[in-house]
C-alpha positions as CSV (number, residue, x, y, z in Angstrom):
1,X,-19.4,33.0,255.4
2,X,-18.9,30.8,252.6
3,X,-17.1,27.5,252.7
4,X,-13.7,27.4,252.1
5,X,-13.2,31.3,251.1
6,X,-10.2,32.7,252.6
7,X,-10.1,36.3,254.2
8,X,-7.3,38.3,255.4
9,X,-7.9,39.7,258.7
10,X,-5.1,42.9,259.8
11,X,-4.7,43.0,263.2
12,X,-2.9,46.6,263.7
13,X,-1.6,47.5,267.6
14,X,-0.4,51.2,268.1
15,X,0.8,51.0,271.5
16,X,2.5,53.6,273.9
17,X,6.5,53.1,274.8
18,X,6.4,56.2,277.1
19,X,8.4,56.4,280.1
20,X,5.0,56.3,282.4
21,X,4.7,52.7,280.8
22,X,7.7,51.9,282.9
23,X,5.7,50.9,286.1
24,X,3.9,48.2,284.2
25,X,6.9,47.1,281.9
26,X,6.8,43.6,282.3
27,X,3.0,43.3,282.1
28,X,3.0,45.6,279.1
29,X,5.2,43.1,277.1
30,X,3.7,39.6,278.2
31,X,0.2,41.5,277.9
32,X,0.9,41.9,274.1
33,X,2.7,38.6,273.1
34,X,-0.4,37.1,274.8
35,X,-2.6,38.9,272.5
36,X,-0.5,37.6,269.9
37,X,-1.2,33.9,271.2
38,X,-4.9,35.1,271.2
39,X,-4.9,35.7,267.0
40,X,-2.8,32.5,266.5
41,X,-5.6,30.6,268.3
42,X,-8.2,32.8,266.6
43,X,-6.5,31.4,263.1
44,X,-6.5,28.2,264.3
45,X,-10.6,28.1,265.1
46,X,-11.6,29.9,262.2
47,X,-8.8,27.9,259.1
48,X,-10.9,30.1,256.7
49,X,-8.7,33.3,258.6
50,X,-5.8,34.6,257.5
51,X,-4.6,36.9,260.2
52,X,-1.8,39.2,260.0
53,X,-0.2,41.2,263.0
54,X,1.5,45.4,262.6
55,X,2.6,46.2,265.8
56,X,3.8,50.3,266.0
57,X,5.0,51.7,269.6
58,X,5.7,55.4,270.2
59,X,7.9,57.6,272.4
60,X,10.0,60.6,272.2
61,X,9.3,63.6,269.8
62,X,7.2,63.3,266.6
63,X,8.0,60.8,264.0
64,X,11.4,59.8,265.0
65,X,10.0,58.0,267.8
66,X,7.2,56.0,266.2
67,X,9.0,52.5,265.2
68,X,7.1,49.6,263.2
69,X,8.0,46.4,265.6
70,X,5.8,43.9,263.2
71,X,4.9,44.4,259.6
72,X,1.8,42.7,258.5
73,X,3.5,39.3,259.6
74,X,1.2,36.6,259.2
75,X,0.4,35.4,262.8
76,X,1.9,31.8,262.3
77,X,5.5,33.6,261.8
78,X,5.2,36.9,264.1
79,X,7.8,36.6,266.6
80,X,6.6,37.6,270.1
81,X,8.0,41.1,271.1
82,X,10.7,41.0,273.5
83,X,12.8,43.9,275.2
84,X,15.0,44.4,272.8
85,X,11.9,46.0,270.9
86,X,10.5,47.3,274.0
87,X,12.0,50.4,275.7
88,X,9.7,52.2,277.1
89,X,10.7,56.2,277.6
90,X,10.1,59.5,276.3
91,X,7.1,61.7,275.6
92,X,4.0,60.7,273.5
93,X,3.8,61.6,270.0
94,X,-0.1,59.5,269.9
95,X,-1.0,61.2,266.5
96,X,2.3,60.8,264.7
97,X,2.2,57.1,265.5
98,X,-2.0,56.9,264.7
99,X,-1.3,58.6,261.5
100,X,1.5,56.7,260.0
101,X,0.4,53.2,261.1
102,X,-3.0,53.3,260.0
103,X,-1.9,55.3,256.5
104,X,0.8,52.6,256.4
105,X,-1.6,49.7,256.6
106,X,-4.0,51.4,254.2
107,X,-2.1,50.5,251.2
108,X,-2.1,47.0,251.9
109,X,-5.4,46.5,253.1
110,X,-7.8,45.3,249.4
111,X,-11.6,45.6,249.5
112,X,-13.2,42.7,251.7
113,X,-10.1,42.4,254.3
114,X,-10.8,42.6,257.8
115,X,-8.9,45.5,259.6
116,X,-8.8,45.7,263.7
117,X,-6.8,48.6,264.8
118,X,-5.9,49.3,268.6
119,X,-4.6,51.9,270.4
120,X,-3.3,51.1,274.0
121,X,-2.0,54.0,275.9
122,X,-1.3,55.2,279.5
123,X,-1.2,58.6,279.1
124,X,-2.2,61.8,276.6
125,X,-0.9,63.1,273.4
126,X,1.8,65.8,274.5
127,X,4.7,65.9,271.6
128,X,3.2,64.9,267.8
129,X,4.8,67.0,265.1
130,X,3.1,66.1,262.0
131,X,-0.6,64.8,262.3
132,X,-2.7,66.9,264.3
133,X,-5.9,65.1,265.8
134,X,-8.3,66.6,263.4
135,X,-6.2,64.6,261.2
136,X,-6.5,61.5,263.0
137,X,-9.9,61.9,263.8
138,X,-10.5,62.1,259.7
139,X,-8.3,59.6,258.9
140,X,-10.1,57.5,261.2
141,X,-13.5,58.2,260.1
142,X,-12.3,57.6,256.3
143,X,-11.2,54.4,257.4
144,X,-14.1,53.2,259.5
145,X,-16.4,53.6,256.1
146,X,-13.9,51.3,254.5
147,X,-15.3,48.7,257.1
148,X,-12.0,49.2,259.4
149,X,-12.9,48.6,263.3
150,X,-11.2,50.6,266.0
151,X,-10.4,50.5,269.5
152,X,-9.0,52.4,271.8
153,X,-7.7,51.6,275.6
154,X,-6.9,54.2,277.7
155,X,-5.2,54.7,281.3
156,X,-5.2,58.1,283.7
157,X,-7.5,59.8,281.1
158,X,-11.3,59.4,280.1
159,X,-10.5,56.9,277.5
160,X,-14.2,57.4,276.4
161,X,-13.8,60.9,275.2
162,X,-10.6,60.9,274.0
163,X,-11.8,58.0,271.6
164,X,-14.6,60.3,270.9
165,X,-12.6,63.5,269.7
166,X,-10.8,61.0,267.4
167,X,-14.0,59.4,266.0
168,X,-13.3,55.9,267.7
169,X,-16.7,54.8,269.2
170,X,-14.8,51.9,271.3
171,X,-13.0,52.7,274.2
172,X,-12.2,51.0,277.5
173,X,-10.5,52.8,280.8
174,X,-7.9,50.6,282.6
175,X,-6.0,50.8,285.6
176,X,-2.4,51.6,284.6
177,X,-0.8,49.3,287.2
178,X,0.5,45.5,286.9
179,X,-3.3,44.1,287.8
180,X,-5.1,46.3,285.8
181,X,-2.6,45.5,282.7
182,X,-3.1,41.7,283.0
183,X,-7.3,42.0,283.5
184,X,-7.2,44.7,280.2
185,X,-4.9,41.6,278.0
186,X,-7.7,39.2,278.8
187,X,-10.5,41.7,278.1
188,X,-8.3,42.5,274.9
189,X,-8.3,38.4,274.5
190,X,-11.9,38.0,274.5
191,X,-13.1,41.2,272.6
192,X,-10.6,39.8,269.6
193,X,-11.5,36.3,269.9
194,X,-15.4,37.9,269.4
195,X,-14.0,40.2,266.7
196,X,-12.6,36.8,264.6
197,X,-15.9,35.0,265.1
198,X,-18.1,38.1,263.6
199,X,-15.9,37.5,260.8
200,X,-16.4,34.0,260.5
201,X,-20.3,34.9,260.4
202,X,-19.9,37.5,258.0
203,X,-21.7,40.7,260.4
204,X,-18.0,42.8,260.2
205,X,-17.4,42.7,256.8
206,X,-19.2,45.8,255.6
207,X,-19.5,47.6,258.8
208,X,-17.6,48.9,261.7
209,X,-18.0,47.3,265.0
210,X,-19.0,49.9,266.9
211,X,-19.7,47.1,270.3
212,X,-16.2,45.8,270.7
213,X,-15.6,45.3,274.2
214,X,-18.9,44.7,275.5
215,X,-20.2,41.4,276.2
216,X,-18.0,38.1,275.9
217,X,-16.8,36.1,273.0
218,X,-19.3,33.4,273.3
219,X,-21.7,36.6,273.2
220,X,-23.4,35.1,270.6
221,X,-22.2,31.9,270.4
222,X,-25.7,30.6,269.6
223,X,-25.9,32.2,266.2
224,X,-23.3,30.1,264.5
225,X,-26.1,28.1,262.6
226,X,-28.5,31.3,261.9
């Protein structure tokens, strides 16, 4: 990447406030705010980065239960979330909150932005009233030719396939209990903190990440001078 030439990098979390995210509460809400640290350190490596955070949680039925908790903040004001945000209860409305968050973001994202959105849920789609996941999974594929990257983390489901039927091509499984929410923040970490250093090097600009969570961020940490 050239010297000096600033990029805007949207970091978009659509994450589930259902009442089976209950059991893992606590880990739920200091696993995010430490994936907020992790893009304020990414900014902070790479000065040349502008990142930006959107944070969307869902619960309840349709639409009324999708809530924007951050909106495009840049990363150096985001406040962390707390539990006054935070509720977790209700069904799943997983499409609703998909569709409006990324269709949101879409008309502030300009040609040559960076755009990572992730969906972290613990359970299955069971009460969206106005997308449907054809439309999600178009939505998304329009999207991912725009250059936008997508991930999706799933618990008490085959995250792989359900990332599949909505055209996401990464997709990590994790256990939905207090350990297996810390180990998927610091996979979530790492995969990011490679995500911001493809950037730097120019490789995600024009094409979708289609290897998010595989490897480490120092992956390919000998290709900074190639």
């Amino acid at each position: 990447m050239e010297e000096n030439k600033t990029m805007k990098i949207y970091n978009l979390i659509v994450l589930d406030e259902s009442g089976s995210m209950s059991s893992i509460y606590n880990q739920a809400l200091s696993g995010i705010n430490e994936v907020i640290n992790g893009i304020r350190q990414n900014q902070e490596k790479y000065p040349e980065q502008r990142h930006f955070v959107s944070i969307v949680t869902f619960e309840g039925e349709g639409m009324s239960g999708v809530k924007t908790r951050r909106d495009c903040v840049p990363v150096g004001e985001v406040a962390d979330l707390t539990k006054k945000d935070y509720r977790p209860g209700g069904c799943t409305p997983l499409y609703d909150a998909m569709g409006k968050a990324i269709s949101e973001l879409d008309r502030k994202v300009e040609v040559g932005d960076g755009v990572l959105v992730t969906i972290i849920t613990d359970g299955m789609e069971n009460s969206s009233q106005e997308y449907s996941g054809r439309a999600v999974k178009n939505l998304v594929e329009m999207q991912r030719k725009k250059g936008w990257t997508f991930a999706y983390i799933g618990a008490n489901q085959d995250a792989v396939e359900v990332a599949r039927d909505l055209n996401i091509q990464n997709a990590m499984n994790y256990d939905a209990t207090p350990e297996g929410m810390v180990y998927m923040s610091m996979v979530f970490n790492e995969s990011q903190a490679k995500f911001a250093k493809r950037m730097h090097l120019g490789k995600s600009i024009l094409a979708d990440v289609a290897d998010f969570f595989s490897g480490s961020s120092d992956e390919d940490a000998g290709e900074e001078g190639k």
